[in-house]
Structures are given as structure tokens and as C-alpha cells.
DSSP file (Angstrom, degrees, kcal/mol; ACC not computed):
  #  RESIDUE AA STRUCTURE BP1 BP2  ACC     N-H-->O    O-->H-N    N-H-->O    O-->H-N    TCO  KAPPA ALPHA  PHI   PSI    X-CA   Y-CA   Z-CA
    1    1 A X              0   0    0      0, 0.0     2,-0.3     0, 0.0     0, 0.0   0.000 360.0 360.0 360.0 133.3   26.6   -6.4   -8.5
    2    2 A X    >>  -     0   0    0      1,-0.1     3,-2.5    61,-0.1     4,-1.5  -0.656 360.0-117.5 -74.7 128.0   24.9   -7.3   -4.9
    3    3 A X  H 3> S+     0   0    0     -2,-0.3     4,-1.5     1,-0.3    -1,-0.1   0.630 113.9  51.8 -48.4 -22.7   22.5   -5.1   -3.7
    4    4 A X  H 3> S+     0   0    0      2,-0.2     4,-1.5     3,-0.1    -1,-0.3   0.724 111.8  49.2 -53.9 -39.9   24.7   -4.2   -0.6
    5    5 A X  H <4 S+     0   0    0     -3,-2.5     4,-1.1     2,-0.2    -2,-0.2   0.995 106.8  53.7 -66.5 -72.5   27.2   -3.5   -2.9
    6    6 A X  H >X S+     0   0    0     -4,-1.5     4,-2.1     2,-0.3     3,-1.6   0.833 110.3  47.2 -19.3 -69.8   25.0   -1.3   -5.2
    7    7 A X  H >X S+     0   0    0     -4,-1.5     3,-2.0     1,-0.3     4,-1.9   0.842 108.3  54.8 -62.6 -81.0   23.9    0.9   -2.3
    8    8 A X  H 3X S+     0   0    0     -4,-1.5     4,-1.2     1,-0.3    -1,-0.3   0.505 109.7  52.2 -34.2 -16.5   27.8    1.4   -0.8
    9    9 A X  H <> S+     0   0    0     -2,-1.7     4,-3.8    -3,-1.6    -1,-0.3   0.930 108.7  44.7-101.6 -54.6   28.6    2.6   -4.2
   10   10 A X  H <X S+     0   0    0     -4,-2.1     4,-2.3    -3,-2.0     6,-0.3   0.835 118.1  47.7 -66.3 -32.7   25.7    5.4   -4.5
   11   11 A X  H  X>S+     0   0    0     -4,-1.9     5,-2.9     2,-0.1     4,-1.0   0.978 113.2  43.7 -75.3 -43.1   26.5    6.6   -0.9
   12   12 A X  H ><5S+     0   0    0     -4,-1.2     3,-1.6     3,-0.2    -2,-0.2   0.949 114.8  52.4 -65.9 -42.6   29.9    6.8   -1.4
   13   13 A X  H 3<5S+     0   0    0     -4,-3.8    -1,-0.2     1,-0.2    -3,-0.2   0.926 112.7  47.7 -39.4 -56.7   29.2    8.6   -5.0
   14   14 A X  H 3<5S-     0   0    0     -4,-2.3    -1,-0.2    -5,-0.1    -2,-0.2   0.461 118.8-118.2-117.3  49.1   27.2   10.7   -3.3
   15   15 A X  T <<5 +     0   0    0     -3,-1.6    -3,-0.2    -4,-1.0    -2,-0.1   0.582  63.8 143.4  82.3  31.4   29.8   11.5   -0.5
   16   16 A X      < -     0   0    0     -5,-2.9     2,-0.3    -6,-0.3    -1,-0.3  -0.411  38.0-145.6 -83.6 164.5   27.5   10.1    2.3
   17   17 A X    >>  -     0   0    0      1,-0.1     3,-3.8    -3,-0.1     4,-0.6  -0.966  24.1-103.1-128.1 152.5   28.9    8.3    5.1
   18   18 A X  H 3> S+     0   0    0      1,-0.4     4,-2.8    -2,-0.3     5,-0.2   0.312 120.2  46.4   5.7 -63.9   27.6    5.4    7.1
   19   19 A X  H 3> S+     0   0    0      1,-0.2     4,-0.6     2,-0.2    -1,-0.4   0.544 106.5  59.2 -94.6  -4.7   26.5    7.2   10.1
   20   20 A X  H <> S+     0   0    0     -3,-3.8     4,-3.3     2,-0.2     3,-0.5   0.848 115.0  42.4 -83.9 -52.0   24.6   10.3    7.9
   21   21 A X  H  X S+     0   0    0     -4,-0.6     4,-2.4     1,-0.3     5,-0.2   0.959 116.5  41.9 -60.7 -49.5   22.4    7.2    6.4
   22   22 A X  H  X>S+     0   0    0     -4,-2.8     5,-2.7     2,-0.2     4,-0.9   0.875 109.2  56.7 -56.3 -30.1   21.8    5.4    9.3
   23   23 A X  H ><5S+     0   0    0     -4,-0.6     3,-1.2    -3,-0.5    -2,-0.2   0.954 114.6  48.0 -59.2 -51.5   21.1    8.9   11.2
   24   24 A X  H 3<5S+     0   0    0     -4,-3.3    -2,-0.2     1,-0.2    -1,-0.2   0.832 113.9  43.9 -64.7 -33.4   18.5    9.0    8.2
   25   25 A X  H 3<5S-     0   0    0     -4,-2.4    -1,-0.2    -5,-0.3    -2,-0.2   0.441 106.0-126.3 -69.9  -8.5   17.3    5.6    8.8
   26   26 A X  T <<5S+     0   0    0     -3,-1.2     2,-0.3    -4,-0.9    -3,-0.2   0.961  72.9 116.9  44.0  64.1   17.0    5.8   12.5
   27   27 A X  S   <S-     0   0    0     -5,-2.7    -1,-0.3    -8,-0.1    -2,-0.3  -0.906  72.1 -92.6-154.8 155.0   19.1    2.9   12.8
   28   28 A X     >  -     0   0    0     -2,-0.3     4,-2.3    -3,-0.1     5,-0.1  -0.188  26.2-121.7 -68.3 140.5   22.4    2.5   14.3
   29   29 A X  H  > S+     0   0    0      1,-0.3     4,-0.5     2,-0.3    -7,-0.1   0.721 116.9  53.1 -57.3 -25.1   25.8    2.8   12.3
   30   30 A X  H >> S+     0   0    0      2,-0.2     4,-1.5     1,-0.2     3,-0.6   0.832 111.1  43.9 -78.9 -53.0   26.6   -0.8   13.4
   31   31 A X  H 3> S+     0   0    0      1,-0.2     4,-0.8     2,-0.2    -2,-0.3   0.904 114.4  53.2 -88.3 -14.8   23.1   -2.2   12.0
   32   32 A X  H 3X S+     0   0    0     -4,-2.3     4,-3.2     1,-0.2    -1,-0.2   0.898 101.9  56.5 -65.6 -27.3   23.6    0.0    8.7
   33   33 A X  H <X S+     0   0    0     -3,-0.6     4,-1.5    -4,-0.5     5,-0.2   0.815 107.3  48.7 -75.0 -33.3   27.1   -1.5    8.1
   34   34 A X  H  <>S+     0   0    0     -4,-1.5     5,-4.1     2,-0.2     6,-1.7   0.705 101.3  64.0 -83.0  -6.5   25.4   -5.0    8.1
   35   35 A X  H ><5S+     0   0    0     -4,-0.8     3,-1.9     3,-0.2    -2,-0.2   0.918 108.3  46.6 -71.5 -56.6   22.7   -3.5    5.6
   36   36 A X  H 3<5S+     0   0    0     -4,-3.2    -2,-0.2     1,-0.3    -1,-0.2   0.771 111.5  42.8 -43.6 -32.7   25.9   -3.2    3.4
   37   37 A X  T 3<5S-     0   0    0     -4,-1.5    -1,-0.3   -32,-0.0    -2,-0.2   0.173 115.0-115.9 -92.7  14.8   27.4   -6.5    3.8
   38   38 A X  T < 5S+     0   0    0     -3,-1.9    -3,-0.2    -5,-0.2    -2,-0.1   0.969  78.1 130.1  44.6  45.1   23.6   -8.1    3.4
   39   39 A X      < +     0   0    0     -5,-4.1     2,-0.6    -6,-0.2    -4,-0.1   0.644  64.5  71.9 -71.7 -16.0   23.7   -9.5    7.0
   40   40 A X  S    S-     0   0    0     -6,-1.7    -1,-0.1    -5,-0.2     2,-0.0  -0.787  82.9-127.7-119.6 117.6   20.3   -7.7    7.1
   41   41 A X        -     0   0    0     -2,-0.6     2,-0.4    -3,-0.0    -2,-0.1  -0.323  28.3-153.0 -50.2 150.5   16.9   -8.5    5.5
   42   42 A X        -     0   0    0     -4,-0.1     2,-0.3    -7,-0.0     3,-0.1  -0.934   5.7-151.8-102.0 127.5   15.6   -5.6    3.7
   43   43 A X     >  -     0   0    0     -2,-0.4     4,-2.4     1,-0.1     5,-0.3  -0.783  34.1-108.7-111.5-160.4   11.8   -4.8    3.0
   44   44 A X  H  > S+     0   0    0     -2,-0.3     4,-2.5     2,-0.2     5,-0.1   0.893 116.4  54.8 -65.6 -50.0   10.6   -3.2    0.7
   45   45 A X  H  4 S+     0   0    0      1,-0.2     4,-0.5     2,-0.2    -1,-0.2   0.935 112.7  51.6 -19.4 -76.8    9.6    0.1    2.9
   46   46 A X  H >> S+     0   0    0      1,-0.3     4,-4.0     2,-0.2     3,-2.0   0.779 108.2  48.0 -29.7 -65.0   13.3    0.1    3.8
   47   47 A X  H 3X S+     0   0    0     -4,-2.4     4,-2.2     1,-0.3     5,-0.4   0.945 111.1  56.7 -38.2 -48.8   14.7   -0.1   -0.2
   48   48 A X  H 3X S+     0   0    0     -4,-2.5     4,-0.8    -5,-0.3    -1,-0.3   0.726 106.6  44.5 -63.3 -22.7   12.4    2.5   -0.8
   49   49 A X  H <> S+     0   0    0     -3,-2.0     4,-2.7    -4,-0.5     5,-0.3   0.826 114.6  46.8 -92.9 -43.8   13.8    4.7    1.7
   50   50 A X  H  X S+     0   0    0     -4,-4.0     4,-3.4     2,-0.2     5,-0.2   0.984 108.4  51.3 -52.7 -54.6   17.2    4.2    0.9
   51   51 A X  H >X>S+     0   0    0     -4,-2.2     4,-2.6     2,-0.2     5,-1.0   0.971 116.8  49.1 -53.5 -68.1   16.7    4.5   -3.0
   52   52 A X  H ><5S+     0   0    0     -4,-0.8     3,-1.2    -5,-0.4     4,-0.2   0.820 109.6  46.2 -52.5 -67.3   14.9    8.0   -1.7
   53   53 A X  H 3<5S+     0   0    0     -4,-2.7    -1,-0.2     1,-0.3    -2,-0.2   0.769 115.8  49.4 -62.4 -36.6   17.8    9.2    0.8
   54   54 A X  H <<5S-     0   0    0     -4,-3.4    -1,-0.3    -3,-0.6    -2,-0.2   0.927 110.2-126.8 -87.4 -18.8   20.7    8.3   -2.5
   55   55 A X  T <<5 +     0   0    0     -4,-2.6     2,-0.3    -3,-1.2    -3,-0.2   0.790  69.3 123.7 103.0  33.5   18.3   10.3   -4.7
   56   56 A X      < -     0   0    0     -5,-1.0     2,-0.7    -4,-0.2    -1,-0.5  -0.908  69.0 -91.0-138.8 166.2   18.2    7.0   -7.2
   57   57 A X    >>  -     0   0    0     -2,-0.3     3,-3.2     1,-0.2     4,-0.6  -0.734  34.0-120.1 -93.8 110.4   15.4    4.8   -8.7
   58   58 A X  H >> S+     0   0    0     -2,-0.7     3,-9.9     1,-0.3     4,-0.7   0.708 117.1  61.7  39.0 -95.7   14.6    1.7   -6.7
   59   59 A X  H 34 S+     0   0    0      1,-0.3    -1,-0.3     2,-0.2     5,-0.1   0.643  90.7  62.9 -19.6 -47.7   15.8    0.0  -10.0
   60   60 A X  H <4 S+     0   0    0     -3,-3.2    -1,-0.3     1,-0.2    -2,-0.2   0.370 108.2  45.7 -63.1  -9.9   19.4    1.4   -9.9
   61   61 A X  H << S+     0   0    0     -3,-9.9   -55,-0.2    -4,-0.6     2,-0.2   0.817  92.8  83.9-101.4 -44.9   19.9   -0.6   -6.6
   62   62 A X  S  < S-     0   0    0     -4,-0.7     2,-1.2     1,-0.1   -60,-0.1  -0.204  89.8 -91.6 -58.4 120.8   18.6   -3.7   -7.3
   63   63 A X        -     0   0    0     -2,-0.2    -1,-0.1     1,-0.1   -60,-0.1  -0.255  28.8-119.0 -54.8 105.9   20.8   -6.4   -9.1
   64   64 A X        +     0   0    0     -2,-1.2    -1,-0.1     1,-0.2     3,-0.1   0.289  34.9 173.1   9.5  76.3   21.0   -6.9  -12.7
   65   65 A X  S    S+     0   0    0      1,-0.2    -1,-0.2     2,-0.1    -2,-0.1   0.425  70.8  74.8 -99.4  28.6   19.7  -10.6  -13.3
   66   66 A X  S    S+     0   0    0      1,-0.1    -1,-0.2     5,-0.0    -2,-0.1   0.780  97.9  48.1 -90.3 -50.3   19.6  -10.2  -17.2
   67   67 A X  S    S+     0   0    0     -3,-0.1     2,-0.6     2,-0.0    -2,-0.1   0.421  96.6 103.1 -94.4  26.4   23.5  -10.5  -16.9
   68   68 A X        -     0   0    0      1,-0.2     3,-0.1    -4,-0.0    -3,-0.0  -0.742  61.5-154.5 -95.8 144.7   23.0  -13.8  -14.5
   69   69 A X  S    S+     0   0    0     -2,-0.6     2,-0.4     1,-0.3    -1,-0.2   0.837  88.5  31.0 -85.3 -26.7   23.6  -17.0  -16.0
   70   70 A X  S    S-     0   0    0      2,-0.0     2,-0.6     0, 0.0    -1,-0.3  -0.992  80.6-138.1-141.2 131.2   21.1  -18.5  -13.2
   71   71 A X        -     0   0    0     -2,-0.4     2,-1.6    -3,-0.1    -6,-0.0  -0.827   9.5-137.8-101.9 115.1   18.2  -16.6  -11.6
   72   72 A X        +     0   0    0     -2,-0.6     2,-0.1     1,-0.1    -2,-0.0  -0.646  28.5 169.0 -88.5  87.7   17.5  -16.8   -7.9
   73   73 A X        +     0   0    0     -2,-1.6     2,-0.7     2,-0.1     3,-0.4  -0.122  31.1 120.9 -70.3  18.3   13.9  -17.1   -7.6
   74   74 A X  S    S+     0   0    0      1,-0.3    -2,-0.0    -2,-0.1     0, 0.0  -0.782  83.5  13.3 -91.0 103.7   13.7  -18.1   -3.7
   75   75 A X  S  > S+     0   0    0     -2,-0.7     4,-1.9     3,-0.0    -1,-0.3   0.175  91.1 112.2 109.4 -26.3   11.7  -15.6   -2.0
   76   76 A X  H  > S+     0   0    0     -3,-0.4     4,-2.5     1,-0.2    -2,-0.1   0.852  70.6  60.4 -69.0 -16.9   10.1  -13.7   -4.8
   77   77 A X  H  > S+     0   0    0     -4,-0.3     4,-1.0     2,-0.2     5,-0.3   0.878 114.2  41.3 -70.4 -40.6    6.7  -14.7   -4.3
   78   78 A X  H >> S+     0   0    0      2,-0.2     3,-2.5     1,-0.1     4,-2.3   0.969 108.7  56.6 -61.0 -71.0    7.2  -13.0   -0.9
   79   79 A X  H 3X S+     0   0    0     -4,-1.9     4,-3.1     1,-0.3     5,-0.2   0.856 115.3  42.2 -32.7 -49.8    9.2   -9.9   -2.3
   80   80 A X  H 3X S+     0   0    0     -4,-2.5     4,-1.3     1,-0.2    -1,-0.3   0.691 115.2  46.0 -71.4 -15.5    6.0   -9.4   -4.7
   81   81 A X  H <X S+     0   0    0     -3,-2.5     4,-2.6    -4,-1.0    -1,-0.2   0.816 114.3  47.3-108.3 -62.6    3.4  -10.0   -2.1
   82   82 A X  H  X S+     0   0    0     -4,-2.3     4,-2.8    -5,-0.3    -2,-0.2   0.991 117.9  45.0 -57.0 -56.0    5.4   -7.6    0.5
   83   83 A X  H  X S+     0   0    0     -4,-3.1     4,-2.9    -5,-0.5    -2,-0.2   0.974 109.8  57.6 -63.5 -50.6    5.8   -4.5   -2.6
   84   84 A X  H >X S+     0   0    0     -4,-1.3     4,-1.6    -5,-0.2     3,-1.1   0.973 109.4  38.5 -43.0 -87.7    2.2   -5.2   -3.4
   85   85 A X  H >X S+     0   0    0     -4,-2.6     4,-2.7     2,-0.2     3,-0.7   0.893 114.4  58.8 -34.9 -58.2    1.0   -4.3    0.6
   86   86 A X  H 3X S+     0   0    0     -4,-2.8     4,-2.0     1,-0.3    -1,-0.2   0.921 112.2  38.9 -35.3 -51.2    3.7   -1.3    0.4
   87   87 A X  H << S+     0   0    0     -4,-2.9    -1,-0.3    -3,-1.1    -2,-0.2   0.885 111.2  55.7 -84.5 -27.5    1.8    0.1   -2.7
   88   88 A X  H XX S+     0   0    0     -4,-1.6     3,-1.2    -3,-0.7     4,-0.6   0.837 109.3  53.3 -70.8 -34.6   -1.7   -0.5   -1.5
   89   89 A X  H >< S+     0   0    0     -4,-2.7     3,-0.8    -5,-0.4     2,-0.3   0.987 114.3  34.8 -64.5 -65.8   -0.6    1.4    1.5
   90   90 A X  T 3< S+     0   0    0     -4,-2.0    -1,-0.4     1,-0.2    -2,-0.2   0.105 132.1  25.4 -62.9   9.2    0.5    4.3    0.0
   91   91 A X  T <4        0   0    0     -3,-1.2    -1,-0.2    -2,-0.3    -2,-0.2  -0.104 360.0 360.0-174.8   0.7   -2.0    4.7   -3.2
   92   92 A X    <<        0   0    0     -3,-0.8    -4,-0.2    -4,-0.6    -3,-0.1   0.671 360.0 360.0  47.8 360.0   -4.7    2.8   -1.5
């Protein structure tokens, strides 16, 4: 499952619709819809916000790459680097 996907599943589960998340995100229903198809970079902040607004762990959003035959490693050195500053902000 795609992380785009992942989130559409937990709003619709819990009966949100487009324009309540983006109203939460203070972002437009048109740039939320492209958060859903993954037109749109994410950071970390952002995940975090969502994952807080569906009431789910981070973890529950993110794809499953245990059940991937091939691991897409492009960008993680960033992803970890980006989550790292996120948590030194908050927890100093």
C-alpha cells in the first residue's frame, strides 16, 4: 500500500472528507487531493500532522517494505536527516 493510499483509507474510515483535512491543514482541497495521489512531497512535520488529525501512529501510514520484494532506498538519508531536525525541535 502507497502512502497516499494509506492516508485516503484512514480518512475515509474515519468519515473525514477532503475539505475537513485540508481545512485542518490549512491547505487547499485541491493541494490536499494531490497529497493523496502523491503529486506532493511530504515532510515529516506534515506526516506528523496528518497521522495526528486521523488519530493513528505515524507507522500505520507509512508503507510496509517488509512485504516489498525490492526496497526503495532513494531519499532516505534525507528522510532521516529531515525526522532527526523535526525531533530536535520539539524535544530539544
Amino acid at each position: 500500500m502507497q502512502f497516499g493510499n494509506a492516508i485516503r483509507i484512514q480518512r475515509v474510515i474515519k468519515g473525514y472528507s477532503q475539505e475537513y483535512m485540508a481545512s485542518r491543514l490549512n491547505i487547499s482541497q485541491n493541494a490536499y487531493s494531490k497529497l493523496e495521489r502523491e503529486e506532493t512531497e511530504l515532510s515529516v512535520k506534515r506526516i506528523y500532522e496528518i497521522a495526528e488529525i486521523l488519530e493513528v501512529s505515524v507507522y500505520q501510514l507509512l508503507p510496509d517494505v517488509r512485504s516489498s520484494s525490492v526496497v526503495n532506498l532513494s531519499g532516505l538519508g534525507r528522510l532521516v536527516t529531515k525526522s532527526r531536525s523535526f525531533l530536535n525541535g520539539l524535544f530539544g
